[in-house]
C-alpha positions in Angstrom: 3.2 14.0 -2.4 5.5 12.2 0.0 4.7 8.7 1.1 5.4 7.2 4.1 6.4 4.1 5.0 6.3 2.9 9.2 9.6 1.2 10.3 9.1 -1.1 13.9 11.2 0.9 15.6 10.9 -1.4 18.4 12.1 -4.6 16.3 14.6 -2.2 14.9 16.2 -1.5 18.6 15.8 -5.1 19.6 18.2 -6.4 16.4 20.3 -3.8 18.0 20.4 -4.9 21.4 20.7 -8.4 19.9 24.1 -7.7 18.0 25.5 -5.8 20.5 25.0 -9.3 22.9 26.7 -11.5 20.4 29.4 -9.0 19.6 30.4 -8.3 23.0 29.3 -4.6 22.7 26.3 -4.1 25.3 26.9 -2.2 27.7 26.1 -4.6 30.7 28.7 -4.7 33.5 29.3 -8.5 33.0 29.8 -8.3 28.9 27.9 -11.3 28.7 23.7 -9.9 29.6 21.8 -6.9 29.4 21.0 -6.6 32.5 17.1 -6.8 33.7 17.1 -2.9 34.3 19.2 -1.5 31.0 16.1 -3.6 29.2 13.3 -2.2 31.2 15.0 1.4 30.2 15.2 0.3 26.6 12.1 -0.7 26.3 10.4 2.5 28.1 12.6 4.4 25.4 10.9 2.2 22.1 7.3 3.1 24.0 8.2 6.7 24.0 9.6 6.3 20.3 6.8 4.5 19.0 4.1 6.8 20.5 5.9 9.6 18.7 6.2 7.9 15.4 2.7 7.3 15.6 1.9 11.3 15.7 4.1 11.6 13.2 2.4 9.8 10.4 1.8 11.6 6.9 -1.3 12.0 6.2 -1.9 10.8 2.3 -4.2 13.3 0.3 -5.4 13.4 -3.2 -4.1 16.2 -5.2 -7.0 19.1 -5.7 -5.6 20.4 -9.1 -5.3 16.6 -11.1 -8.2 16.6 -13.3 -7.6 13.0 -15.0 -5.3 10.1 -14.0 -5.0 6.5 -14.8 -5.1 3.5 -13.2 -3.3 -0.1 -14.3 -3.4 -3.2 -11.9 -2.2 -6.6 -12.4 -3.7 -9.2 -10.2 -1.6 -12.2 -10.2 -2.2 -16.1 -9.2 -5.2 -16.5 -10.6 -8.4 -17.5 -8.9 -8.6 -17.5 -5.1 -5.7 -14.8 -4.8 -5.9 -10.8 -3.8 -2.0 -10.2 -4.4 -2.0 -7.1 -6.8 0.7 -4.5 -8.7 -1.1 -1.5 -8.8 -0.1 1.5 -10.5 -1.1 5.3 -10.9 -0.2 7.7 -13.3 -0.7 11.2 -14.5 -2.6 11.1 -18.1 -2.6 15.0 -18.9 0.6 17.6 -18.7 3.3 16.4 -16.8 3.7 12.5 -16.9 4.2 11.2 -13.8 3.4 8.5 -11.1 1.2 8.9 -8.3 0.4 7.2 -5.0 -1.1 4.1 -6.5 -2.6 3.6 -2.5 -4.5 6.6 -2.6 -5.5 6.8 -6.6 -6.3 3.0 -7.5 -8.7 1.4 -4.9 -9.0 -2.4 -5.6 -11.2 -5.0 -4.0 -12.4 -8.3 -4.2 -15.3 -10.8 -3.5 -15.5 -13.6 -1.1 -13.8 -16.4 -3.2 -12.0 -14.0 -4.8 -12.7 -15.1 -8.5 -13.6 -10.7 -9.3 -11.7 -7.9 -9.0 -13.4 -4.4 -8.7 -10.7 -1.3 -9.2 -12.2 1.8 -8.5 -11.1 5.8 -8.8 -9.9 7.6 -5.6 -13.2 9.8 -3.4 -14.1 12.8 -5.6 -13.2 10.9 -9.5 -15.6 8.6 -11.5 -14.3 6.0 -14.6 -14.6 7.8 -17.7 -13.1 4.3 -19.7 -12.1 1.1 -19.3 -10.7 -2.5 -20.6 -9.0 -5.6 -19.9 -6.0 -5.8 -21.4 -5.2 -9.6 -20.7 -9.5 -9.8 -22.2 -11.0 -10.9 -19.2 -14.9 -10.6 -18.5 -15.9 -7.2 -17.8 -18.7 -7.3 -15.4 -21.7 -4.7 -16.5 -22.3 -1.9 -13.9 -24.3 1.3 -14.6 -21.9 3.1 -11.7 -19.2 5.1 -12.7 -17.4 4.7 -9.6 -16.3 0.7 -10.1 -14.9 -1.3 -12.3 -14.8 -5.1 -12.0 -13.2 -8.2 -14.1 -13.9 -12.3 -13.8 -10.4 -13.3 -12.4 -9.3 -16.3 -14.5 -7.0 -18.9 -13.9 -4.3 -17.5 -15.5 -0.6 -15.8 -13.9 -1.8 -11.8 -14.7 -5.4 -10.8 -14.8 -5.4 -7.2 -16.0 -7.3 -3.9 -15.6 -7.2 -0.3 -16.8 -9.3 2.6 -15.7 -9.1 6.2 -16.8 -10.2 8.6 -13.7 -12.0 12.1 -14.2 -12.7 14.8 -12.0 -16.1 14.4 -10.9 -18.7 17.3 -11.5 
């Protein structure tokens, strides 16, 4: 699986067009400006870039043929903050990592004081824990997990994800 990450191509150009200025590089007639019509042409060029990168964007898929896969994410701050290290992994055969942005699905409540992980479309939770011993909220769904975020630096969770039948 290939990810993909979106670069601004038109803040990328920009920094360009911005060096060149203060380096004495454009290639303005005076050496001092870009002149009113090189920037108007630039700037029909990033349009024409950016409404190509945007066809060009890699669709991410779950993998048909994983049958298990696990799930570890670290919320950090404590209570009141959604800033997460998430991680996905193989768990049978070939050990590997996978697209924790398509395997681990996390989400919070309003005040943010729970965290709910959850398997990607398609898996259910066949275990999980706390390994920094936070609450575990009860659920009868296989499809979520959720934790009482506690004032504390790293609030952990781990899921195991199976094939649903």
């Amino acid at each position: 699986m290939i990810g993909y990450k979106k670069v601004n191509i038109r803040l990328l150009f920009l920094f360009v067009i911005l060096i060149s200025i203060l380096t004495g590089c454009s290639s303005a007639k005076s050496q001092d400006l870009v002149t009113k019509e090189e920037f108007n042409n630039l700037e029909k060029r990033l349009n024409a870039l950016e409404q190509k990168q945007g066809s060009e964007t890699i669709k991410k898929e779950v993998n048909p043929n994983l049958e298990e896969y696990g799930v570890d994410v670290i919320q950090v701050g404590g209570e009141g903050s959604t800033l997460t290290q998430k991680t996905a992994y193989n768990t049978i055969g070939d050990y590997g990592y996978l697209d924790s942005d398509v395997y681990a699905i996390t989400s919070f409540n309003g005040p943010a004081d729970v965290m709910w992980v959850s398997c990607a479309t398609g898996y259910v939770i066949s275990s999980h824990e706390s390994p920094s011993n936070n609450k575990i909220l009860p659920t009868s769904d296989e499809t979520n997990f959720g934790i009482i975020i506690e004032n504390k630096m790293q609030n952990k969770s781990r899921i195991t994800c199976k094939k649903s039948i």
